[in-house]
C-alpha positions in Angstrom: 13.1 -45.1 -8.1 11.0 -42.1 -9.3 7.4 -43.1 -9.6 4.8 -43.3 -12.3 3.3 -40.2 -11.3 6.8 -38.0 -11.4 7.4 -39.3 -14.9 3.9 -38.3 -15.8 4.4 -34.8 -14.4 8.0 -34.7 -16.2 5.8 -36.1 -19.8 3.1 -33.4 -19.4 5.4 -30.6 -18.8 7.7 -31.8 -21.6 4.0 -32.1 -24.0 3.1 -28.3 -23.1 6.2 -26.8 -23.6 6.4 -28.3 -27.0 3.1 -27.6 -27.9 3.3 -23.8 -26.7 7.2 -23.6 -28.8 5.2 -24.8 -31.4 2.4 -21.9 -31.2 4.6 -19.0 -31.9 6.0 -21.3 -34.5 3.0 -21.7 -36.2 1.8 -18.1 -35.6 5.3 -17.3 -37.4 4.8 -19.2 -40.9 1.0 -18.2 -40.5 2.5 -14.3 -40.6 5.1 -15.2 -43.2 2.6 -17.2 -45.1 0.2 -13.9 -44.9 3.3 -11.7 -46.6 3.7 -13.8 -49.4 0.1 -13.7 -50.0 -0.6 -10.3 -49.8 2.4 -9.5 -52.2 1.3 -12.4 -54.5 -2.2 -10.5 -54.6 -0.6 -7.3 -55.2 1.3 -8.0 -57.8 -1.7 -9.7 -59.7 -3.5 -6.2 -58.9 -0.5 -4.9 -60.8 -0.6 -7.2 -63.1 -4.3 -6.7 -64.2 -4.6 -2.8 -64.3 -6.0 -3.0 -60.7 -3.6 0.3 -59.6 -6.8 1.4 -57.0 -7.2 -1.7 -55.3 -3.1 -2.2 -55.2 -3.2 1.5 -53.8 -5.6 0.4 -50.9 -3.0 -1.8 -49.5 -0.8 1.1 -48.8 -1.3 1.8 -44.8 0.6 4.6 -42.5 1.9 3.5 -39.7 0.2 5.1 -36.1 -0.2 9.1 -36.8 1.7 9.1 -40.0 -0.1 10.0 -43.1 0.2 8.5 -46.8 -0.4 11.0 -49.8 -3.3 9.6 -51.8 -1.8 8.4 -55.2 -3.8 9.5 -58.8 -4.0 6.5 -60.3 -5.1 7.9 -63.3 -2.1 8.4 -65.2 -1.5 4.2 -64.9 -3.7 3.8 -67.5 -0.9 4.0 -70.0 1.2 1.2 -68.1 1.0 -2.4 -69.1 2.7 -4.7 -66.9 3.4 -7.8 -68.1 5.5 -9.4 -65.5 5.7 -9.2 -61.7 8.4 -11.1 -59.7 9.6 -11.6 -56.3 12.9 -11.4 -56.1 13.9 -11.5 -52.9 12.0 -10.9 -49.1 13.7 -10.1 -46.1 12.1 -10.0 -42.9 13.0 -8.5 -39.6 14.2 -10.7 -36.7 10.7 -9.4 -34.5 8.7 -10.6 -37.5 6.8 -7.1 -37.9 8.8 -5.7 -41.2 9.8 -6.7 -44.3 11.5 -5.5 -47.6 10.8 -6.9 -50.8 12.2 -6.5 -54.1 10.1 -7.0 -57.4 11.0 -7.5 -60.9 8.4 -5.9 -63.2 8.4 -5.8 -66.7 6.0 -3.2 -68.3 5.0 -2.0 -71.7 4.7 2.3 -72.0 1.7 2.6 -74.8 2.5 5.9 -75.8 6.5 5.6 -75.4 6.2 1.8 -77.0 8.8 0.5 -75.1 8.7 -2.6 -72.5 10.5 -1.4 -69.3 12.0 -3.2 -66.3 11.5 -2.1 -63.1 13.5 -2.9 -60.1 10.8 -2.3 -57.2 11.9 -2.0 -53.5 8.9 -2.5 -50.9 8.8 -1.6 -47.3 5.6 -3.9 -46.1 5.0 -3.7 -42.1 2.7 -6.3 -39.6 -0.6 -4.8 -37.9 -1.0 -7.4 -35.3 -4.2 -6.1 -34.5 -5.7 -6.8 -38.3 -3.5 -9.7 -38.5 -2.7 -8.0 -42.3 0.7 -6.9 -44.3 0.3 -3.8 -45.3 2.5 -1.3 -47.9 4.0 1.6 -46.3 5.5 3.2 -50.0 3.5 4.2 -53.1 2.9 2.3 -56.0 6.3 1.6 -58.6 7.6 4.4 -59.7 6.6 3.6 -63.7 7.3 7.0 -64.7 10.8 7.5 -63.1 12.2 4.1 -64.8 14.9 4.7 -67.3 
């Protein structure tokens, strides 16, 4: 007959292990939480004619530089709807693709537009952040 104290041993070690399965668990949906987040806020930036600040959530990876984007041109695009269509994430956690649906008016070629928009979104585990590794949509490419 095993005693009091084995079982508690047996309990305590079953407790831990649970509770430290459940940390990277936790730290998981915090991380995909954080992705849908930050691609929720920047398609609102898109949304509202906010092309700089969506711009600033573009990030190189280590050593690899991002063109700066001229923003200025945007001022003709109207976008009038922004949807997640679909987000895959890598089996590490630290990538992700998204596509977007986004609908846009062109004032000077009057015409609403929609854009099928694939996004390449990697983890800094340092800032705890998603960040955009492509530019903005390509508005002006669209059919």
């Amino acid at each position: 007959m095993k005693s009091v104290k084995t079982y508690s041993i047996h309990l305590l070690s079953f407790i831990l292990m649970g509770m430290l399965c459940g940390c990277g668990s936790v730290q998981e949906r915090k991380q995909i939480d954080a992705l849908g987040e930050r691609t929720r806020a920047y398609g609102k930036m898109l949304r509202w004619g906010q092309y700089e600040d969506a711009s600033s959530m573009r990030r190189a990876r280590e050593g690899e530089a991002l063109k700066s984007i001229d923003t200025g041109h945007f001022k003709e695009i109207r976008v009038t709807s922004y949807r997640v269509t679909r987000s895959e994430l890598t089996e590490d956690r630290k990538e992700a693709t998204v596509s977007a649906s986004i609908d846009y008016y062109h004032e000077r070629q009057n015409r609403l537009t929609t854009l099928n928009d694939q996004q390449s979104w990697w983890y800094d585990g340092q800032r705890e952040k998603w960040y955009l590794e492509d530019d903005l949509p390509a508005f002006f490419e669209a059919p």
